[in-house]
C-alpha positions in Angstrom: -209.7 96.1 142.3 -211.7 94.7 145.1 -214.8 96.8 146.7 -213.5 97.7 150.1 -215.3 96.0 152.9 -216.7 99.4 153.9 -216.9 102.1 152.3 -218.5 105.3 154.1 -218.8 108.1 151.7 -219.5 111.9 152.6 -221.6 110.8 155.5 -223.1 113.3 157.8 -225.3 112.5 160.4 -227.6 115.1 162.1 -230.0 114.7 165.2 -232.8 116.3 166.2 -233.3 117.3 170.1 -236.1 115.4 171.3 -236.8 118.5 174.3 -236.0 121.2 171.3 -237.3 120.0 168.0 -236.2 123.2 166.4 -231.9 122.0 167.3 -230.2 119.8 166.1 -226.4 118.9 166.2 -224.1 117.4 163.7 -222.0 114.5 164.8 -220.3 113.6 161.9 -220.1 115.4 158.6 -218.3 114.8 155.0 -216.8 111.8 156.5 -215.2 109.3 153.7 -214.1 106.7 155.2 -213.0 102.9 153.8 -211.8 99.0 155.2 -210.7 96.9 152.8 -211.0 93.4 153.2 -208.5 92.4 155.5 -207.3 95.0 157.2 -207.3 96.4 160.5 -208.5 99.9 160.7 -208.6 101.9 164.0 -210.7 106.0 164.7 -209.1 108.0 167.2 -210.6 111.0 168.3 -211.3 112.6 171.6 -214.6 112.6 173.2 -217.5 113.1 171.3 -216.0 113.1 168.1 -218.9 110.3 166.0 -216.3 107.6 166.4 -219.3 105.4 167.5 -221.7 106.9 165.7 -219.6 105.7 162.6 -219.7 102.6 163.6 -223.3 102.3 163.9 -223.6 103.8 160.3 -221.4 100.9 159.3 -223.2 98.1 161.4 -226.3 99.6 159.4 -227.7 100.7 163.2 -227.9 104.3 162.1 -228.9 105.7 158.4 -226.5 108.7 157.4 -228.4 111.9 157.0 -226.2 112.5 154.0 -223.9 110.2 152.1 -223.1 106.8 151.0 -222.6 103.4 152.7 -221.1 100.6 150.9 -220.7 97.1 151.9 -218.5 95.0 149.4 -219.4 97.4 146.6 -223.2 96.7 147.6 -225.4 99.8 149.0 -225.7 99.1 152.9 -230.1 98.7 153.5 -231.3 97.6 156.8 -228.6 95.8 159.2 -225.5 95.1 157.8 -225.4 91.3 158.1 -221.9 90.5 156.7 -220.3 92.6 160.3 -220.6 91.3 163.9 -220.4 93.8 166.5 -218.5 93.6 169.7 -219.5 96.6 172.0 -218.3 98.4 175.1 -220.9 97.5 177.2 -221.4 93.9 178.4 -223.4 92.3 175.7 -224.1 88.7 177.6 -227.2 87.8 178.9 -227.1 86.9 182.4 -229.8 84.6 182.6 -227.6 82.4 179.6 -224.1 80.5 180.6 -221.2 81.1 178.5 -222.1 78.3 176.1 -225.7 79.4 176.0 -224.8 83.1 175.6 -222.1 81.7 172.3 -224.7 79.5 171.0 -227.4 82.2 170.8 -226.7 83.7 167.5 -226.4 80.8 165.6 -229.6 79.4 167.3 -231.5 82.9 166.1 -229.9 82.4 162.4 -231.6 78.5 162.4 -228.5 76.5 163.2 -229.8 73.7 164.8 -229.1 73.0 167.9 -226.4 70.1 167.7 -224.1 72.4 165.2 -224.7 75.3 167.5 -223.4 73.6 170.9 -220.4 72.5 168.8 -219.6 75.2 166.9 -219.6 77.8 170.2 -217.8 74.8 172.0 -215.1 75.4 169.9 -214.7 79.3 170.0 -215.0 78.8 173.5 -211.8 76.8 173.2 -210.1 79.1 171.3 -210.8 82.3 173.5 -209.6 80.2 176.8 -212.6 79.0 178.1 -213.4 75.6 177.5 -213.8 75.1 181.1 -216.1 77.5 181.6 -219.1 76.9 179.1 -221.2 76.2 182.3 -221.0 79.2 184.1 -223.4 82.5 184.2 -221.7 85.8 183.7 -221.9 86.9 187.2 -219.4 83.9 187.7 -216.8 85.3 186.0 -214.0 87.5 185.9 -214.4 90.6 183.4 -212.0 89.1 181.2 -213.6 85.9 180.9 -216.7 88.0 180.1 -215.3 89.9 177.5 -213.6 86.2 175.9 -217.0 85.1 175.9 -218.3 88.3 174.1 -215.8 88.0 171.7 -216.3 83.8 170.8 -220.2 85.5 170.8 -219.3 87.9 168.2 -216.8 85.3 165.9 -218.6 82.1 166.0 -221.0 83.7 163.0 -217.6 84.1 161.1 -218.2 87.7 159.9 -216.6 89.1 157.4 -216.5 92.5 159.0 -216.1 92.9 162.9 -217.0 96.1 164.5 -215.4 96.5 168.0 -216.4 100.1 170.0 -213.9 100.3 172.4 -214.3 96.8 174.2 -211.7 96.2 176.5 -211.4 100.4 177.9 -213.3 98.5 180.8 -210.4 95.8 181.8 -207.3 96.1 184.1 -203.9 96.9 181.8 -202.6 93.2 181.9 -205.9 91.8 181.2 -206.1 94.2 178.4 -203.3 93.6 176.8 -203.9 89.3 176.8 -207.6 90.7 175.0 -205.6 92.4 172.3 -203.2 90.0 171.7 -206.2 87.6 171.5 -207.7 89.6 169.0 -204.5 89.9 167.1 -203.6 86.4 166.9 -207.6 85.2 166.0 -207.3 88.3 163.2 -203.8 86.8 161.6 -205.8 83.3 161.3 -208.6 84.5 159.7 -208.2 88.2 158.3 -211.4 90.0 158.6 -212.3 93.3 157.7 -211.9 95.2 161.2 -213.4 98.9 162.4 -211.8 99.7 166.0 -213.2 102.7 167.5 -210.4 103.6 171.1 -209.6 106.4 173.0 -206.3 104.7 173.2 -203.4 105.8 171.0 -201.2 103.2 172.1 -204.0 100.4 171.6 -204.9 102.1 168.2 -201.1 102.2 166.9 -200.2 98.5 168.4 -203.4 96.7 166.4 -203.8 98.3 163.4 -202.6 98.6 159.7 -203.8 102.2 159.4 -205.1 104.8 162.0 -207.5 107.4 161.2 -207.9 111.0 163.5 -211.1 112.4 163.5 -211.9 115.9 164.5 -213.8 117.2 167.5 -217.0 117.7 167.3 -219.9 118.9 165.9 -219.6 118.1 162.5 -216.3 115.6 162.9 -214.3 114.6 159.9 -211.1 112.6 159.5 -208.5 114.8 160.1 -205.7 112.7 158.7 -204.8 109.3 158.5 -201.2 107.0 158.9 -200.4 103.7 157.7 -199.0 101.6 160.6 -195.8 99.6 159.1 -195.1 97.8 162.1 -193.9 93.8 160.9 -196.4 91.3 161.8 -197.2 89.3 164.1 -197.3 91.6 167.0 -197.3 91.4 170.3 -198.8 94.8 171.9 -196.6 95.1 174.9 -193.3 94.5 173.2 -194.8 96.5 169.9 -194.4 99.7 172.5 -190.8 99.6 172.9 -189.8 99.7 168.9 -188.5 103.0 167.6 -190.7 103.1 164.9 -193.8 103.1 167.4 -192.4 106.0 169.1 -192.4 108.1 165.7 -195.9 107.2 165.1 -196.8 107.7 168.2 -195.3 111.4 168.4 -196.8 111.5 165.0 -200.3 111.1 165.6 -200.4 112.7 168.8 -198.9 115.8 167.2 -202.2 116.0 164.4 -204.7 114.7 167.7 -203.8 116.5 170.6 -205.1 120.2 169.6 -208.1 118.3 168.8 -208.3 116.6 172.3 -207.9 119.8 173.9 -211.0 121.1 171.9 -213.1 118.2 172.9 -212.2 118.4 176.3 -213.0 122.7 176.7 -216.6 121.5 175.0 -217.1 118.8 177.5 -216.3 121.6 180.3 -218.9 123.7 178.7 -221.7 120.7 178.9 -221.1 120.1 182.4 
């Protein structure tokens, strides 16, 4: 059998206060945790769960405290170079247009500069905006920003793509075009993909398989289901199926005890 893509094995991960030396807290612990090539994984969890902190382990951002990280059967040192990572926050640079901004990967990785203008040309092209290579990110709308994030993050043609949450920022119908994006440019080429959402519906509409982690400290997988949903999907009319109802009422049966933790420690906090 093939080496999954990733392949987290009981990883903890435990920070020191930088105010309190002598505390520390335990995001994630005895988390195992695999993507096969391929397939489309999604975390759930509620607030402060590790979801992102397990994607960092996996992007190589963040060394585990305890555990194992493997990439392709290969121990995970340094930056995991084989993933591109797509994240909440707006990751262009403002003083780049969208063509510049695509281009800039390949240009640190020695493309030269010919290949580079053609190669983001086209993923410009297949996100919707081939039209709009000229302009600076303060000239467009959010989701032509996050279109040009996305041909920023697939024009290195990863073989794992890491994605924390990047559309929770858009308007619903906006949202749903992104996912259906992804979706469709995921069919094509069938990459390895980690999906951190708070959204259940997002989470169950995308993936092959959903994993529930538990509140934190010390989060762990809780339980995981396999999505058997026929592909291609579209993730508005995906919502309406019977079947997505029973995995819906499902998951959200196993996750909502542990929302309702997360959310009386986030009371606490404030």
């Amino acid at each position: 059998m093939a080496a999954p893509a990733i392949d987290l094995q009981g990883v903890a991960c435990t920070f020191v206060s930088k105010d309190h030396p002598g505390q520390r807290y335990t995001a994630v612990q005895g988390v195992d945790l695999s993507v096969g090539a391929g397939e489309f994984v999604s975390v759930v969890g509620p607030t402060g769960c590790g979801k992102s902190t397990l994607l960092n382990v996996a992007a190589g951002l963040l060394a585990p405290s305890a555990g194992s990280v493997q990439i392709f059967g290969e121990p995970l040192t340094g930056t995991n170079r084989r993933a591109g990572y797509m994240f909440q926050a707006e990751s262009l640079m403002p003083w780049r247009t969208a063509l510049q901004n695509v281009m800039a990967g390949l240009q640190f990785q020695g493309v030269a500069q010919a290949e580079a203008r053609t190669r983001a040309q086209e993923w410009l092209a297949r996100v919707g905006l081939a039209d709009f290579g000229d302009r600076y990110p303060h000239q467009m709308s959010g989701g032509m920003r996050k279109r040009a994030s996305l041909a920023q993050t697939l024009v290195l043609d990863p073989d794992i793509i890491l994605m924390d949450e990047p559309f929770s920022a858009l308007d619903i119908q906006t949202r749903q075009l992104m996912e259906n994006e992804v979706l469709s440019l995921w069919q094509a080429k069938k990459k390895a993909v980690l999906f951190i959402t708070h959204d259940l519906d997002e989470a169950i509409a995308m993936s092959d398989r959903v994993v529930v982690m538990s509140a934190g400290p010390a989060s762990h997988p809780m339980g995981e289901f396999a999505i058997d949903l026929p592909r291609p999907r579209d993730v508005a009319e995906v919502k309406t199926q019977p079947r997505f109802l029973e995995l819906h009422a499902a998951i959200w049966g196993e996750l909502r005890e542990e929302v309702l933790k997360g959310y009386a420690q986030q009371l606490k906090k404030a």
